[in-house]
C-alpha positions in Angstrom: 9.0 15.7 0.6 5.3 16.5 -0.1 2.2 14.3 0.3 -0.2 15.4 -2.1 -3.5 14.0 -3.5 -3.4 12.0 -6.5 -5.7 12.7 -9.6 -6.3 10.6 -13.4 -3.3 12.1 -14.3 -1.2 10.1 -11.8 -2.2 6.8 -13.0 0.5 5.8 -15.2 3.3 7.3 -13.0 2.1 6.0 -10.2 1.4 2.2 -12.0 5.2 2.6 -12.9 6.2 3.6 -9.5 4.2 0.6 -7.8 5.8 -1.7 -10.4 9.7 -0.8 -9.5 8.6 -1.2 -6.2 6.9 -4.5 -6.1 9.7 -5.8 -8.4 12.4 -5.5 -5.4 9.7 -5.9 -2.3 7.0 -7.8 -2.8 7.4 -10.0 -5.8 10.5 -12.4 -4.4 8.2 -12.7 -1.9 5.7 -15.1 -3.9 6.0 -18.4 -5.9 5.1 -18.1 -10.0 1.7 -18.4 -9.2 1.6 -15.6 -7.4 4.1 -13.8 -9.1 1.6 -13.8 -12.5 -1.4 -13.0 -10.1 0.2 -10.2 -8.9 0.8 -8.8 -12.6 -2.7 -9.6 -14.0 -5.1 -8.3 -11.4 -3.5 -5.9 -8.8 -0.9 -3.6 -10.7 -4.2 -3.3 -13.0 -6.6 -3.2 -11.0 -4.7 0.4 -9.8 -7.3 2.1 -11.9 -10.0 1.2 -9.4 -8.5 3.3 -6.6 -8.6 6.2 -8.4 -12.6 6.3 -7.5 -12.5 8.8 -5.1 -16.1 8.3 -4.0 -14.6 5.0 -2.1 -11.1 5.8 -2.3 -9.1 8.3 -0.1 -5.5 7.9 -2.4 -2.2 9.9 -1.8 1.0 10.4 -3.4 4.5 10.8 -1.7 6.6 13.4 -3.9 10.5 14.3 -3.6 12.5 16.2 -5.9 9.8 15.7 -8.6 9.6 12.1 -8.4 6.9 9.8 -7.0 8.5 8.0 -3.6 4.8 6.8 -2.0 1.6 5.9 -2.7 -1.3 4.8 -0.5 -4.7 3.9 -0.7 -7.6 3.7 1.7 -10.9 2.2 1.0 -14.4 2.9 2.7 -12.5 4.9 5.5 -11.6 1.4 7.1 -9.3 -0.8 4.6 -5.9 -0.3 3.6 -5.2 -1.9 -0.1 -2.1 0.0 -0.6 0.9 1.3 1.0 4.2 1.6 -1.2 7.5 3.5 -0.8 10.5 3.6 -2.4 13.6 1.7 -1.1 15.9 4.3 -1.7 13.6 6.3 1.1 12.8 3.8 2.9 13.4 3.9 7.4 13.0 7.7 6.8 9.7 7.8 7.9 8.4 8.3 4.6 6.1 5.0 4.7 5.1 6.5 8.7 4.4 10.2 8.0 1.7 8.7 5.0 0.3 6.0 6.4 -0.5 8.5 9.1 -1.9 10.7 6.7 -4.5 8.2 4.8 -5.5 7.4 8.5 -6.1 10.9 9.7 -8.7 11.3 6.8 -11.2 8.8 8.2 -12.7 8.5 11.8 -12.8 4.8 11.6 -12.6 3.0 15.1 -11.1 -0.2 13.2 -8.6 0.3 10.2 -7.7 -3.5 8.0 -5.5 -4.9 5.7 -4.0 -7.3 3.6 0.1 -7.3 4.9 2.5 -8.0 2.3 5.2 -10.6 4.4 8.1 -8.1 3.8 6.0 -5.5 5.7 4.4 -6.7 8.7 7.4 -5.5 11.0 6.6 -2.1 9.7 2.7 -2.4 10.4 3.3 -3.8 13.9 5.9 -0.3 14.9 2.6 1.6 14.0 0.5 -0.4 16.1 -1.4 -3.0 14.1 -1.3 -6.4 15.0 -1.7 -9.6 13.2 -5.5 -11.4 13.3 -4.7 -14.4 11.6 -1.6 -16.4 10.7 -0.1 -15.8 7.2 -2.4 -17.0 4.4 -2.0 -17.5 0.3 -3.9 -16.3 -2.3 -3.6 -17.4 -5.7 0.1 -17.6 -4.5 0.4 -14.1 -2.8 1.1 -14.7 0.6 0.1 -12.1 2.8 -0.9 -11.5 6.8 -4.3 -10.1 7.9 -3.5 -7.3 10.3 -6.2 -4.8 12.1 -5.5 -1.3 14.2 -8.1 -0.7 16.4 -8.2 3.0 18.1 
């Protein structure tokens, strides 16, 4: 397993990866309305991550194929964190997650929780700063890690 830097090349791949992903985890997860929210603004809205002036983005590779992606924004916001369910509880998601965050020196690290994951943010340490919210029909719980 290798964490590695993700360039324009990437995109598609890792668009396809995030897709097969979201399909098993974070889809079932929301009603219609969020469901074709989901598809029309955030799997292609992908592109804008790639901007590595406000973007710090990584990729999670094993045997060749693309098992994690993350994203950090500004230094100080998490907009994505995705791995593979066929590695998932390895420490995969962990061992990236702590990656992104090592790259900044921000004292206070956000983001946007999908349901399925908050039990995963809270074993790193982040805790929960509101009650779970809706968006257009994506639910999702605002979480913060202070250091």
């Amino acid at each position: 397993m290798d964490i590695q830097k993700v360039d324009i090349a990437d995109l598609e791949p890792i668009k396809h990866f995030i897709s097969q992903v979201s399909a098993v985890d974070v889809l079932p997860n929301f009603n219609d309305q969020g469901k074709a929210e989901y598809k029309a603004h955030v799997l292609p809205d992908i592109l804008t991550t790639f901007d590595a002036e406000y973007f710090q983005i990584l990729k999670v590779v094993c045997a060749g194929e693309i098992v994690g992606f993350g994203a950090l924004r500004n230094g100080n916001y998490l907009t994505h964190l995705f791995v593979s369910k066929s590695v998932q509880g390895q420490g995969v998601g962990k061992r990236l997650l702590s990656t992104l965050l090592n790259t900044t020196e921000a004292k206070k690290i956000s983001l946007r929780s999908s349901v399925n994951a908050v039990g995963f943010y809270e074993s790193y340490g982040f805790e929960a700063t509101g009650s779970e919210a809706d968006f257009n029909g994506i639910r999702f719980v605002p979480m913060c890690l202070e250091r």
